[in-house]
PDB file as gemmi writes it, atoms N, CA and C in Angstrom:
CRYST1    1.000    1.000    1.000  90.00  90.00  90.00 P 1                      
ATOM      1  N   UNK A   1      63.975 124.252 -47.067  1.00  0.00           N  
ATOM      2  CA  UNK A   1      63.553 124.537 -45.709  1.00  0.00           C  
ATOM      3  C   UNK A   1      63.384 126.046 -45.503  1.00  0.00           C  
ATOM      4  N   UNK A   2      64.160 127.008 -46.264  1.00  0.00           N  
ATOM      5  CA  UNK A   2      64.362 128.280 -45.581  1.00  0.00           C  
ATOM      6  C   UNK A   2      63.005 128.926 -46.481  1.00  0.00           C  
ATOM      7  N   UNK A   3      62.901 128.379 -47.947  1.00  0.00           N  
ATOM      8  CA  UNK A   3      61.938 129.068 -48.615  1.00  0.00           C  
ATOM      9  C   UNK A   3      60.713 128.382 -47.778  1.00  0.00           C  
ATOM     10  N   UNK A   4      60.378 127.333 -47.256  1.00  0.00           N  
ATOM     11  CA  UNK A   4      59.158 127.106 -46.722  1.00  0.00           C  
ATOM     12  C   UNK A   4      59.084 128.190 -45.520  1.00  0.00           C  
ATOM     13  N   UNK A   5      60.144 128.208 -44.680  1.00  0.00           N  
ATOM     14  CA  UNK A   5      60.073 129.025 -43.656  1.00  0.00           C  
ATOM     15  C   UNK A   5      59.909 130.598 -44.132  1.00  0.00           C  
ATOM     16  N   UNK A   6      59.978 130.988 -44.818  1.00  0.00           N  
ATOM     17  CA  UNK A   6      59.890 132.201 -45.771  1.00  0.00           C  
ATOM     18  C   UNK A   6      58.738 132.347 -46.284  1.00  0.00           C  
ATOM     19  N   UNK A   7      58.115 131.407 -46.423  1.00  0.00           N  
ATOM     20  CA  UNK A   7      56.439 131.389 -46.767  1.00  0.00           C  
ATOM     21  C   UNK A   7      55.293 131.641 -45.479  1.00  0.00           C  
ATOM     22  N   UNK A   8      55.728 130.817 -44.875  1.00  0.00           N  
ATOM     23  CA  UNK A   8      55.202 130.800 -43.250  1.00  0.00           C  
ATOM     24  C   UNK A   8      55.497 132.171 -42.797  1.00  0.00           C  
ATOM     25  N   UNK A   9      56.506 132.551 -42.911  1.00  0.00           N  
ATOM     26  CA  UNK A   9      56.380 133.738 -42.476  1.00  0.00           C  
ATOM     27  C   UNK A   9      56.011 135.125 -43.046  1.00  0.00           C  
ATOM     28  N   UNK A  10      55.946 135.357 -44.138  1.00  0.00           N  
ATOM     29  CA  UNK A  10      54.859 136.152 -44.549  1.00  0.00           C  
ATOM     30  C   UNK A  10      53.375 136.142 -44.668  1.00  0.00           C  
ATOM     31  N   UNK A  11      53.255 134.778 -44.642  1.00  0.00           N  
ATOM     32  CA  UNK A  11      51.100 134.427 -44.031  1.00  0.00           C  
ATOM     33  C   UNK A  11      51.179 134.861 -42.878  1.00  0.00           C  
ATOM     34  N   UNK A  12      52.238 135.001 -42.069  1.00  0.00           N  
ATOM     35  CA  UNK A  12      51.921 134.759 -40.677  1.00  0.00           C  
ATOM     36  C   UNK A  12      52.125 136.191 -40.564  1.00  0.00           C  
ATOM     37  N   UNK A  13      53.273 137.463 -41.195  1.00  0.00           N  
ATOM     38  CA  UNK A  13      52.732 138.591 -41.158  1.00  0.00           C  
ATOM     39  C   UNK A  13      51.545 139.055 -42.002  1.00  0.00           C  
ATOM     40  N   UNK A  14      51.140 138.863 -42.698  1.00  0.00           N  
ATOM     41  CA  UNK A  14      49.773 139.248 -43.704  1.00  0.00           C  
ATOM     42  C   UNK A  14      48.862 138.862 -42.536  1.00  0.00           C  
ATOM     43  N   UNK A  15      48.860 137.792 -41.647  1.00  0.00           N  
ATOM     44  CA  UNK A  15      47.471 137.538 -40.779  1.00  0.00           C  
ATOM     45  C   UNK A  15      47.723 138.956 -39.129  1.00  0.00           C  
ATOM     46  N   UNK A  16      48.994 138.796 -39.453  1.00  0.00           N  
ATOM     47  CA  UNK A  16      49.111 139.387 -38.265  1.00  0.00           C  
ATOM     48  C   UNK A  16      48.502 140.975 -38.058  1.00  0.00           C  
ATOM     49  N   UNK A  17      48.961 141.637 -39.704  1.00  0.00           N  
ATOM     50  CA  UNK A  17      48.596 143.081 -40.346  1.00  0.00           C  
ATOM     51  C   UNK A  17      46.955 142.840 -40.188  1.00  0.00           C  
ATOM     52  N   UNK A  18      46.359 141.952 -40.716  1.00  0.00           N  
ATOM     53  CA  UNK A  18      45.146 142.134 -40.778  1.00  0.00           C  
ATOM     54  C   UNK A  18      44.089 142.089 -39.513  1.00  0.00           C  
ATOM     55  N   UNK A  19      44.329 140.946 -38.561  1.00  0.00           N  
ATOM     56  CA  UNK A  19      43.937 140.677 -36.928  1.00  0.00           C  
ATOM     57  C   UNK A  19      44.285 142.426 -36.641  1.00  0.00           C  
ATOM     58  N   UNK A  20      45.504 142.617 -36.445  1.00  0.00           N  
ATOM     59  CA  UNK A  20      45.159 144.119 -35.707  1.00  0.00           C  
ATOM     60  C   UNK A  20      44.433 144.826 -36.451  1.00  0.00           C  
ATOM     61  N   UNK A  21      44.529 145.091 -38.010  1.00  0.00           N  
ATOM     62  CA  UNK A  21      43.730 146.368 -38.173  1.00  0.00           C  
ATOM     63  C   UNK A  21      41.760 145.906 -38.360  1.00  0.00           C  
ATOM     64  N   UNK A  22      41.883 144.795 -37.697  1.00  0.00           N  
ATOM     65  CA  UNK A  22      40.503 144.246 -37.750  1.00  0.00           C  
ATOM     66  C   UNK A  22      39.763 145.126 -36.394  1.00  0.00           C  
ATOM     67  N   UNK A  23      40.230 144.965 -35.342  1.00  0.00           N  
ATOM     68  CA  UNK A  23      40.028 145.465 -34.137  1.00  0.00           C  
ATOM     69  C   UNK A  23      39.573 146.746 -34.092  1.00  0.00           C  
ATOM     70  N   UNK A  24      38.571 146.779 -33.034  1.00  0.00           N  
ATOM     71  CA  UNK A  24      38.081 148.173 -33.030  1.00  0.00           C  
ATOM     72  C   UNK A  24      39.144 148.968 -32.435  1.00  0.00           C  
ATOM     73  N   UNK A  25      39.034 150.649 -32.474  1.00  0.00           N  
ATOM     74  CA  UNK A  25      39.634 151.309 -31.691  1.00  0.00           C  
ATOM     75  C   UNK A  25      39.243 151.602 -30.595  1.00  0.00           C  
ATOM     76  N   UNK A  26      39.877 151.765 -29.716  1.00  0.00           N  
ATOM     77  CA  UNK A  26      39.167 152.006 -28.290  1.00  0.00           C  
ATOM     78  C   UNK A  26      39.238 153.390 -27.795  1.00  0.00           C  
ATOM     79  N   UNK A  27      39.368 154.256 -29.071  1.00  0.00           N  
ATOM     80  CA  UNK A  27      39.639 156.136 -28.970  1.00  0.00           C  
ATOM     81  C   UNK A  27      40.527 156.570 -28.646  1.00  0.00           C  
ATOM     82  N   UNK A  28      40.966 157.826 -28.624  1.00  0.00           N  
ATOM     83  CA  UNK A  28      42.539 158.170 -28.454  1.00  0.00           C  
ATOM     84  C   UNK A  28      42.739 158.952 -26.984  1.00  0.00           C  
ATOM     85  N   UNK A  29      41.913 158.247 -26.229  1.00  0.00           N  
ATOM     86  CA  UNK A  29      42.831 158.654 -24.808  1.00  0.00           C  
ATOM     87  C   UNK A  29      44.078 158.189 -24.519  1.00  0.00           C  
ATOM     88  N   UNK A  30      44.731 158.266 -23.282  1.00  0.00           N  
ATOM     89  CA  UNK A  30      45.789 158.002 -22.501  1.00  0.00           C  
ATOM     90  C   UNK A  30      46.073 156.493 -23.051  1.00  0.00           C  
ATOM     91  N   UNK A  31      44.787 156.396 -22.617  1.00  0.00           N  
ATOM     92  CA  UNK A  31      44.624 154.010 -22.424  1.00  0.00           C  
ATOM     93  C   UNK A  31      44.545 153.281 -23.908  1.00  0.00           C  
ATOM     94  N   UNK A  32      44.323 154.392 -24.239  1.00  0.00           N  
ATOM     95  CA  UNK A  32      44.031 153.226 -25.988  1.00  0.00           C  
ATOM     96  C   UNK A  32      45.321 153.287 -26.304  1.00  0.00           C  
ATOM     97  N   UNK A  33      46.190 153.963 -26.056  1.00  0.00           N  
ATOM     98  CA  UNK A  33      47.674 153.850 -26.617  1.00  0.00           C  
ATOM     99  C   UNK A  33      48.189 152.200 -26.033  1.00  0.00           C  
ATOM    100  N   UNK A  34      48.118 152.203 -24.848  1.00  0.00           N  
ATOM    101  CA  UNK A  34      48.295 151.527 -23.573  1.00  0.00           C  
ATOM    102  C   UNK A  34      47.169 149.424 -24.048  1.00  0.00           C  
ATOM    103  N   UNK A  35      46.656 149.666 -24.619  1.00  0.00           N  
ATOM    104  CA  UNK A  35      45.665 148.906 -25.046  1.00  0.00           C  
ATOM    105  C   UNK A  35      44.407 148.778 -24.489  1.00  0.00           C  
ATOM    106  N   UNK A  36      43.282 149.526 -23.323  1.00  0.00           N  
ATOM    107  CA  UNK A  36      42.695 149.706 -22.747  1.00  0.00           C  
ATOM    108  C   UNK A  36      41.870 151.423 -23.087  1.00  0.00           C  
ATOM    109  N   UNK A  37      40.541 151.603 -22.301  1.00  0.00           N  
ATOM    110  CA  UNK A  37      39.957 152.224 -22.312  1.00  0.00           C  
ATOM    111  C   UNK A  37      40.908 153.198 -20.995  1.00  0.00           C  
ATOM    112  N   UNK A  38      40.605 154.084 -20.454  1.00  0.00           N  
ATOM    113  CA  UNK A  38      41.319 155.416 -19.518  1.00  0.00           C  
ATOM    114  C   UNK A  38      40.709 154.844 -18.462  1.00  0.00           C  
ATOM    115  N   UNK A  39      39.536 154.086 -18.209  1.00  0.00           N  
ATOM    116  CA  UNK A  39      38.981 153.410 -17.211  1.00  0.00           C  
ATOM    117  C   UNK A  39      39.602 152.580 -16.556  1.00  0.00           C  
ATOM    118  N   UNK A  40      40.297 151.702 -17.800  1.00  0.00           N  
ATOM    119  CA  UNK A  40      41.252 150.109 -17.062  1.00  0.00           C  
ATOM    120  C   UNK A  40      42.728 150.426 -17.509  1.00  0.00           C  
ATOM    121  N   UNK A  41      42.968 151.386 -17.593  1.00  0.00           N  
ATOM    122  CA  UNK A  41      44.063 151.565 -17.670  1.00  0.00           C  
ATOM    123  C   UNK A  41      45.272 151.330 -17.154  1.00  0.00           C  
ATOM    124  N   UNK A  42      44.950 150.968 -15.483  1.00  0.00           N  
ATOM    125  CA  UNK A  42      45.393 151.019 -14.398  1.00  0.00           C  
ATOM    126  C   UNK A  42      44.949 149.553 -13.544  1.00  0.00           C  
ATOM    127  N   UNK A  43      43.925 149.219 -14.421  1.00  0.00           N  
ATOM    128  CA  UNK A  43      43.091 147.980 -13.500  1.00  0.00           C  
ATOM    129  C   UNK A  43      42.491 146.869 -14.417  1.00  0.00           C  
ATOM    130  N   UNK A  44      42.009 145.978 -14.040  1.00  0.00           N  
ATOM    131  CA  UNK A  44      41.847 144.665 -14.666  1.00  0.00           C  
ATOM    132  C   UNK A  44      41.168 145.279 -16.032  1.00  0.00           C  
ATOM    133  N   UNK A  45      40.980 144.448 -16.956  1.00  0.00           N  
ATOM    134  CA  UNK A  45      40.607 144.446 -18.196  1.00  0.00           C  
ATOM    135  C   UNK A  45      39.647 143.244 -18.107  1.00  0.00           C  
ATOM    136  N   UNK A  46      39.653 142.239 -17.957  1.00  0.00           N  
ATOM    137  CA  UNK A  46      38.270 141.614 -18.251  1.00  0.00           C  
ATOM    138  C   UNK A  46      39.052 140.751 -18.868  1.00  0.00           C  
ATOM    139  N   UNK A  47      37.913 139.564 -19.421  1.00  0.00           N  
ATOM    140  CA  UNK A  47      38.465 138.260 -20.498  1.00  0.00           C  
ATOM    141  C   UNK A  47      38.962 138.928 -21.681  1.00  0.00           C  
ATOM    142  N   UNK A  48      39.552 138.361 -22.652  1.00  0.00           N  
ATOM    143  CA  UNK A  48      40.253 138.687 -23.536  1.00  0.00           C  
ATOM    144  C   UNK A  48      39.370 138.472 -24.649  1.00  0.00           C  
ATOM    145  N   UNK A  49      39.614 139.162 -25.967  1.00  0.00           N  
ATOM    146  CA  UNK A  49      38.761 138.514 -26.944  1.00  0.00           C  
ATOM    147  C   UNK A  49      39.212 137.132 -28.199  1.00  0.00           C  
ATOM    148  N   UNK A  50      38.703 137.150 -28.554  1.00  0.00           N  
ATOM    149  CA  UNK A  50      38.776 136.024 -29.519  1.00  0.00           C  
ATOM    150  C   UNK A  50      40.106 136.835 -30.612  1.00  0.00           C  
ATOM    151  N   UNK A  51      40.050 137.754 -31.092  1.00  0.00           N  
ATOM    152  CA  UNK A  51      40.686 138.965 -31.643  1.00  0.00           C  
ATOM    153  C   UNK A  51      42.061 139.104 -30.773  1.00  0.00           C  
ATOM    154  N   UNK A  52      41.834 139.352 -30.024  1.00  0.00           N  
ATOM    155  CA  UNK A  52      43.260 139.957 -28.772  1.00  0.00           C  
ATOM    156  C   UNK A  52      44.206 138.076 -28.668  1.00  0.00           C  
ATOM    157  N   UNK A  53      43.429 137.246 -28.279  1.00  0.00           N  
ATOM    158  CA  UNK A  53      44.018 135.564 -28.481  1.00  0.00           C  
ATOM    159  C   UNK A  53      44.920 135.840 -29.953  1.00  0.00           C  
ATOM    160  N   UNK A  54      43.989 135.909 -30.746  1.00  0.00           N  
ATOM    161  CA  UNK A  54      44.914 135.685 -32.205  1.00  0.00           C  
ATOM    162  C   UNK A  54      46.155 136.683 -32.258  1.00  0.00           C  
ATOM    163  N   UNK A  55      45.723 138.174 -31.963  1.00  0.00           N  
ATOM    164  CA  UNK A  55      46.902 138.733 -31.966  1.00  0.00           C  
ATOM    165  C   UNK A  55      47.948 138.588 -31.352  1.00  0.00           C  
ATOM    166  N   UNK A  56      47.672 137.699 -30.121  1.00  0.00           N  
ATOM    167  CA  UNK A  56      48.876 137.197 -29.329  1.00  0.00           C  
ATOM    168  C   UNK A  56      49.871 135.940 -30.214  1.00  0.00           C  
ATOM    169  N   UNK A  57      49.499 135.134 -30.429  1.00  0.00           N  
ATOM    170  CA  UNK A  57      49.417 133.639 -31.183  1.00  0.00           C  
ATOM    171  C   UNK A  57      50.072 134.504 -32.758  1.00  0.00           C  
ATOM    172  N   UNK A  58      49.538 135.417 -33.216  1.00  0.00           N  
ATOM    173  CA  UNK A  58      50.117 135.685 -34.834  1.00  0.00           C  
ATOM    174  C   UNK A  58      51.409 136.599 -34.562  1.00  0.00           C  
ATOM    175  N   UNK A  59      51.658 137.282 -33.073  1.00  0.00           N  
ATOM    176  CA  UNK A  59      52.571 137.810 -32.967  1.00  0.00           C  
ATOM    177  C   UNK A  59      53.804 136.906 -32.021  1.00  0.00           C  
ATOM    178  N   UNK A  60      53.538 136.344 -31.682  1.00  0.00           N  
ATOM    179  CA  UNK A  60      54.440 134.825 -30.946  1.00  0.00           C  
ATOM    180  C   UNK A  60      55.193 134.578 -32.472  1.00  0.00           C  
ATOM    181  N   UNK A  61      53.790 134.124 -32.970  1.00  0.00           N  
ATOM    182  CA  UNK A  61      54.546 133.319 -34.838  1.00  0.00           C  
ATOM    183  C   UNK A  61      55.195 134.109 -35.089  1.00  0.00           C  
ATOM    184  N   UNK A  62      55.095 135.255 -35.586  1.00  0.00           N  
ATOM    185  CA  UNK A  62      56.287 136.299 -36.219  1.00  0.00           C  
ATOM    186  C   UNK A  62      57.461 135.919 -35.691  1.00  0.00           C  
ATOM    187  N   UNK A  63      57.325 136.284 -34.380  1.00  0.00           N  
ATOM    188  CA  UNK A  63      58.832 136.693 -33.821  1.00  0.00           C  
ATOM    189  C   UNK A  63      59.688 134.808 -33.614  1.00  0.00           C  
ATOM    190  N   UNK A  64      59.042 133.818 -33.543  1.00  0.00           N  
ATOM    191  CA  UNK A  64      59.481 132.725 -33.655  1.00  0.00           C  
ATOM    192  C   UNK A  64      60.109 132.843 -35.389  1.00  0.00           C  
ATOM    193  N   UNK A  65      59.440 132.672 -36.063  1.00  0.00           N  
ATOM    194  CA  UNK A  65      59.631 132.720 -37.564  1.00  0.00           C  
ATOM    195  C   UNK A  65      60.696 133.846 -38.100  1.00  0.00           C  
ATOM    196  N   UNK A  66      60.808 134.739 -37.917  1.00  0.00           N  
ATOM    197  CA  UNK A  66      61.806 135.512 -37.641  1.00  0.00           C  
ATOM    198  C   UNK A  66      62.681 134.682 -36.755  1.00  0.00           C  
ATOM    199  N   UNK A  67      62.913 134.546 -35.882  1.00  0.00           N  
ATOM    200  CA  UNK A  67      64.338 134.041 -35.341  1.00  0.00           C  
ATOM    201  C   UNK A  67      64.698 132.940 -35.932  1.00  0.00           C  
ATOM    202  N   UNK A  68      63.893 131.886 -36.728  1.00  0.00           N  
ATOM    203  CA  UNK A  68      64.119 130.904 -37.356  1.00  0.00           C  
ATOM    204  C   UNK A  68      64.667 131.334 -38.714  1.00  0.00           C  
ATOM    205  N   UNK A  69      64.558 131.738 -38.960  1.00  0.00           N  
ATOM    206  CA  UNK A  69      65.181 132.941 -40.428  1.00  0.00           C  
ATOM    207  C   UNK A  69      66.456 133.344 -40.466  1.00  0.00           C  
ATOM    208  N   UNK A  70      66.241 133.721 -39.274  1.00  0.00           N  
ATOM    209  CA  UNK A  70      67.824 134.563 -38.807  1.00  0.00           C  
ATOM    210  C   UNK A  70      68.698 133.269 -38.530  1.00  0.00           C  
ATOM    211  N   UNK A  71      68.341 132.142 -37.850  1.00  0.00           N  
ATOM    212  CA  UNK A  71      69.190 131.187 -37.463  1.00  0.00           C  
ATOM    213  C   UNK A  71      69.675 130.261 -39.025  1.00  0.00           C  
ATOM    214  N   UNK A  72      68.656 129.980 -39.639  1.00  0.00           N  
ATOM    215  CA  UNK A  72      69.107 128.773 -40.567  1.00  0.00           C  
ATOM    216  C   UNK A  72      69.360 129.735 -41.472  1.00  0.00           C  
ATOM    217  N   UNK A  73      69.807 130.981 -41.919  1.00  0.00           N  
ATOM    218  CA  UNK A  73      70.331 131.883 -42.923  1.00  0.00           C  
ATOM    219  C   UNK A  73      71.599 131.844 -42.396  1.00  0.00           C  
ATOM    220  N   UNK A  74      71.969 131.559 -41.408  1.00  0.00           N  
ATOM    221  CA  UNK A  74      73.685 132.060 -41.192  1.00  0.00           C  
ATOM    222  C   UNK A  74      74.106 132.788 -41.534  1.00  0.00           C  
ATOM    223  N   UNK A  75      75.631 133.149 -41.312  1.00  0.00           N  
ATOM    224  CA  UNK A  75      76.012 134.202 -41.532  1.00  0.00           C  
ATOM    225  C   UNK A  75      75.923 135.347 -41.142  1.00  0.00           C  
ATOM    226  N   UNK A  76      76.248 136.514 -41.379  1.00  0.00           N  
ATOM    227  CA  UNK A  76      76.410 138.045 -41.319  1.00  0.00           C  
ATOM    228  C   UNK A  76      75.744 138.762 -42.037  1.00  0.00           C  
ATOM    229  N   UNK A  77      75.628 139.836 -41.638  1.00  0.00           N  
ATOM    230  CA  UNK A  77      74.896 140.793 -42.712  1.00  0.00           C  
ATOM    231  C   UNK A  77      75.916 141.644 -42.746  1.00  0.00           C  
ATOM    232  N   UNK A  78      77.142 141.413 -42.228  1.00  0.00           N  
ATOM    233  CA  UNK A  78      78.455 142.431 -42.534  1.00  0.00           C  
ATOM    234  C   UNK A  78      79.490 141.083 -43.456  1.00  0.00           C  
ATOM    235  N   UNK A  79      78.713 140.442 -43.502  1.00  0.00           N  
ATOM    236  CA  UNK A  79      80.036 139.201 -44.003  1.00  0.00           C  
ATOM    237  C   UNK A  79      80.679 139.754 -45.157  1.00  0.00           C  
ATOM    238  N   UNK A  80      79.554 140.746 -46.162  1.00  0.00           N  
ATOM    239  CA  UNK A  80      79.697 140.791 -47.876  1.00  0.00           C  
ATOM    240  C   UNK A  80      80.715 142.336 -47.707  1.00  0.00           C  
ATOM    241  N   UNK A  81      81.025 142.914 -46.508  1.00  0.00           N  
ATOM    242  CA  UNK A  81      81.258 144.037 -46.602  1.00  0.00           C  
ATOM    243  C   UNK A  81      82.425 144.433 -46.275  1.00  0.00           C  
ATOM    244  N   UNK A  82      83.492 145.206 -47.314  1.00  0.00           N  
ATOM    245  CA  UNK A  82      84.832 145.264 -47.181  1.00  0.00           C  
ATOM    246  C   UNK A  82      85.405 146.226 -46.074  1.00  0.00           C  
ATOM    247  N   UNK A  83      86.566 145.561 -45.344  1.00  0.00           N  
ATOM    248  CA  UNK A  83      87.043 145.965 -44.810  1.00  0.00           C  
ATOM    249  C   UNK A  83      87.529 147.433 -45.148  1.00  0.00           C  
ATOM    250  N   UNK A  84      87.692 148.427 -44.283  1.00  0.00           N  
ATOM    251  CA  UNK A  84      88.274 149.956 -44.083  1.00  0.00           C  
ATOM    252  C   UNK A  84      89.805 149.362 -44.223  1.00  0.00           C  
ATOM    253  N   UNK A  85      90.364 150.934 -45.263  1.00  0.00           N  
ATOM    254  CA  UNK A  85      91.793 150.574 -45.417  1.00  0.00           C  
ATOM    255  C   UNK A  85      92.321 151.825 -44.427  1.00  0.00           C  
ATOM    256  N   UNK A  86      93.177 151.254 -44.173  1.00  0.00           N  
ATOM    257  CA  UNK A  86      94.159 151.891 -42.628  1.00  0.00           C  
ATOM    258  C   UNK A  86      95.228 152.489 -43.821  1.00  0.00           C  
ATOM    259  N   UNK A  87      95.274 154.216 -43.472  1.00  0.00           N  
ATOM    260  CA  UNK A  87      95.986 155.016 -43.447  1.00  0.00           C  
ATOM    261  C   UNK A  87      97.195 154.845 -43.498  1.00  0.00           C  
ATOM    262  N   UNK A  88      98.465 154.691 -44.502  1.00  0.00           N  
ATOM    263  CA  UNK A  88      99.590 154.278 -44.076  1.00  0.00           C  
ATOM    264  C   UNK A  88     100.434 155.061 -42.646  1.00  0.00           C  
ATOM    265  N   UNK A  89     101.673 154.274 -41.865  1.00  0.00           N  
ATOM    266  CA  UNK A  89     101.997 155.375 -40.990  1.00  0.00           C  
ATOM    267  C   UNK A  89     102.157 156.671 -41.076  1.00  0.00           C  
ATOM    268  N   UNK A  90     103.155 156.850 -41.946  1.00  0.00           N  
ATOM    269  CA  UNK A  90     103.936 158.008 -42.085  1.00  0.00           C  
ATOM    270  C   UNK A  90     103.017 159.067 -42.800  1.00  0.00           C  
ATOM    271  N   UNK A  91     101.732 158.512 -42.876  1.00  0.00           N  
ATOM    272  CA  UNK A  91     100.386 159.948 -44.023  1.00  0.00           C  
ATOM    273  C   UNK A  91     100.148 160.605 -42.702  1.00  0.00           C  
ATOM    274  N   UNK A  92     100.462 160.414 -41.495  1.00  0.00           N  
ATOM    275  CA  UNK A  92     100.297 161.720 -40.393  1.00  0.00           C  
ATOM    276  C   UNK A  92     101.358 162.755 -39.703  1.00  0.00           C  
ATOM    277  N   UNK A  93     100.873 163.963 -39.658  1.00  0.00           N  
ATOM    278  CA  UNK A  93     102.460 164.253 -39.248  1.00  0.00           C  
ATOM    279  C   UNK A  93     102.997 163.903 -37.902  1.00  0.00           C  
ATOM    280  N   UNK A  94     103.983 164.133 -37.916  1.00  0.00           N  
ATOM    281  CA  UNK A  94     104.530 163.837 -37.025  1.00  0.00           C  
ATOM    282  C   UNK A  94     104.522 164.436 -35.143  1.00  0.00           C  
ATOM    283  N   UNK A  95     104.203 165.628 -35.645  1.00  0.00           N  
ATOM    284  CA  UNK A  95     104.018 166.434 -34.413  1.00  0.00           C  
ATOM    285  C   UNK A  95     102.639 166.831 -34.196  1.00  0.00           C  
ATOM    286  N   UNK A  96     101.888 166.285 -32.969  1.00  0.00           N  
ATOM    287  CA  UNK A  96     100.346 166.835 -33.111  1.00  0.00           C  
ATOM    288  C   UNK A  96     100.219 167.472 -32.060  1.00  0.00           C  
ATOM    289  N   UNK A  97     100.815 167.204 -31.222  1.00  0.00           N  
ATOM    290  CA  UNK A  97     101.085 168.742 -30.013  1.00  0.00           C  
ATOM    291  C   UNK A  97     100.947 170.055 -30.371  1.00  0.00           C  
ATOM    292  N   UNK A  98     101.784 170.240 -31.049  1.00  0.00           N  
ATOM    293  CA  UNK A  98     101.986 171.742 -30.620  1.00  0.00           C  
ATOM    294  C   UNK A  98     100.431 172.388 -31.196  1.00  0.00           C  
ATOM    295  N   UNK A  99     100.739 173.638 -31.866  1.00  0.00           N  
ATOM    296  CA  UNK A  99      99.786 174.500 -32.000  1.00  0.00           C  
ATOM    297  C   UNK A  99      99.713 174.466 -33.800  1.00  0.00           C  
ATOM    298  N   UNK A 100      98.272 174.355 -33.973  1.00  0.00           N  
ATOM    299  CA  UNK A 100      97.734 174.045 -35.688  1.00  0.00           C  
ATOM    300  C   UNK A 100      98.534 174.930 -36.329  1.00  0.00           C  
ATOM    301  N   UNK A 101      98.666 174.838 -37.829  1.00  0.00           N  
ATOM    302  CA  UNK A 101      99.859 175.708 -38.384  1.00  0.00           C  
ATOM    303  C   UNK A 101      99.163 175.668 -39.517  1.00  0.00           C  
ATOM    304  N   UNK A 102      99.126 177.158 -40.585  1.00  0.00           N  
ATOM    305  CA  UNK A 102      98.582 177.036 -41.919  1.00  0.00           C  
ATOM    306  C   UNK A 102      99.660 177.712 -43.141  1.00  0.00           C  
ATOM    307  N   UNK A 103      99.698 176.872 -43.939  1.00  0.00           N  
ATOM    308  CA  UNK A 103     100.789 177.027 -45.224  1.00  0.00           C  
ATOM    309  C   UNK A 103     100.320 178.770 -45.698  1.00  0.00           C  
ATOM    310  N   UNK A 104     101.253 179.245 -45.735  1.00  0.00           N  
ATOM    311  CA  UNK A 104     100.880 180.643 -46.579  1.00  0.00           C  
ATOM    312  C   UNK A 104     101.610 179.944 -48.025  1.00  0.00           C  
ATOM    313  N   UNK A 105     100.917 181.267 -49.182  1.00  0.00           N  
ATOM    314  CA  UNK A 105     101.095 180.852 -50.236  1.00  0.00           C  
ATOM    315  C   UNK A 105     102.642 180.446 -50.762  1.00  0.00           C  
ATOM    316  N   UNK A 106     103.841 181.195 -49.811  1.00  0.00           N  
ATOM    317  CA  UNK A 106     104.897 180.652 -50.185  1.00  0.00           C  
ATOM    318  C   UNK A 106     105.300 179.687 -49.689  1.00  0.00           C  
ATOM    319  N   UNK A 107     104.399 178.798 -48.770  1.00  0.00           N  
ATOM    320  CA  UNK A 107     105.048 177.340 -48.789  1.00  0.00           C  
ATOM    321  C   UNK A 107     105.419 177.123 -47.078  1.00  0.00           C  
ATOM    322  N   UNK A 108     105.560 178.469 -46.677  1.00  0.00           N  
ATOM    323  CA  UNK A 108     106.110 178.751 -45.220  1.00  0.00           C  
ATOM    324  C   UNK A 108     104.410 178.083 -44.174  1.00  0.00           C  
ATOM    325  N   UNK A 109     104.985 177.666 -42.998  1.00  0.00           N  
ATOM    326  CA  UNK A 109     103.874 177.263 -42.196  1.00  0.00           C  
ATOM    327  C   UNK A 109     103.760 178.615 -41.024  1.00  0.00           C  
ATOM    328  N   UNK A 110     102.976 179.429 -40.276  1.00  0.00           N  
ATOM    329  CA  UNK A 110     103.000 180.032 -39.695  1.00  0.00           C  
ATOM    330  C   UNK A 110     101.767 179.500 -38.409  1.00  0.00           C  
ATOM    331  N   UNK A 111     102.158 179.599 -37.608  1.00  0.00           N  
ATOM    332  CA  UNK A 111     101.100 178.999 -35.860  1.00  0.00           C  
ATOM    333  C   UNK A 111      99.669 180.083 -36.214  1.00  0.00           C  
ATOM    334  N   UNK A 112      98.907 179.712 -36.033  1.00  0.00           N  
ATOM    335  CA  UNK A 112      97.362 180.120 -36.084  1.00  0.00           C  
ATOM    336  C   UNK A 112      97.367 180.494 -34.565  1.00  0.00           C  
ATOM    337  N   UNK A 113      97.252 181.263 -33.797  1.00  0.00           N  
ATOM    338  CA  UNK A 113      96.694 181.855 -32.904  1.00  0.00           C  
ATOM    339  C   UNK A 113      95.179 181.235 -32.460  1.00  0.00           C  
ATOM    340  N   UNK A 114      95.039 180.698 -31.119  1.00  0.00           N  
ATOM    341  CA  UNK A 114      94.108 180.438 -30.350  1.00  0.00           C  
ATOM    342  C   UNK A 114      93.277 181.531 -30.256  1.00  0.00           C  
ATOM    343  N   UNK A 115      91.630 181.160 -30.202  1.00  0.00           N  
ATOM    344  CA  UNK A 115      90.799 182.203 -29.821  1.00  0.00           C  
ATOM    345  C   UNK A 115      90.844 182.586 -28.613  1.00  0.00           C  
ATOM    346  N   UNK A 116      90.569 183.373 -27.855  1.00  0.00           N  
ATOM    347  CA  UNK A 116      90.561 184.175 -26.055  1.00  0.00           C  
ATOM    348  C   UNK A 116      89.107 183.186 -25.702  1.00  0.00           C  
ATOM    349  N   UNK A 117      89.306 182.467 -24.755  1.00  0.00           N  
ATOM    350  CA  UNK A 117      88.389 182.063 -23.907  1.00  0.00           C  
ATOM    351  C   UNK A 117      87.650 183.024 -23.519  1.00  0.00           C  
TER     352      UNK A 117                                                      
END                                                                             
């Protein structure tokens, strides 16, 4: 079932890639981004084409076919992936208040001084 559905859905993107880049461009104003000329940008568009139908219909299929994918695959896409190991307690120190402290070379900790606001 899933490899048929896996078939279907790559015809159905291969038709989908091809319907759009079949289509003319409608130039790079404002509106062609928009799917329209700068004229209708704002206002009716007219009947649809035979072209614009399919791209609706091959992009419906995708996203159906895709969710059908996702459903009968089950599972996770984090399922395979190992858990983070937690820090034992005592690997932090104990005091995090006060003021940062840096080891000089003999071992001694001395307070680091804050910068002046």
């Amino acid at each position: 079932m899933i490899t048929l559905l896996t078939i279907v859905h790559l015809l159905v993107c291969v038709f989908l890639i091809f319907v759009v880049l079949v289509q003319s461009s409608k130039g790079a104003e404002l509106g062609a981004a928009f799917g329209g000329s700068n004229q209708t940008l704002f206002g009716s568009r007219g009947a649809a084409t035979l072209l614009n139908k399919l791209t609706t219909a091959a992009a419906i299929a995708f996203m159906l076919t895709s969710l059908a994918l996702a459903v009968f695959h089950g599972g996770s896409v984090m399922s395979g992936a190992k858990p983070v190991k937690e820090s034992p307690a005592g690997s932090l120190p104990k005091d995090t208040t006060g003021p940062v402290q840096e080891k000089t070379s003999s071992g001694e900790q001395t307070p680091v001084q804050p910068l002046p606001r």
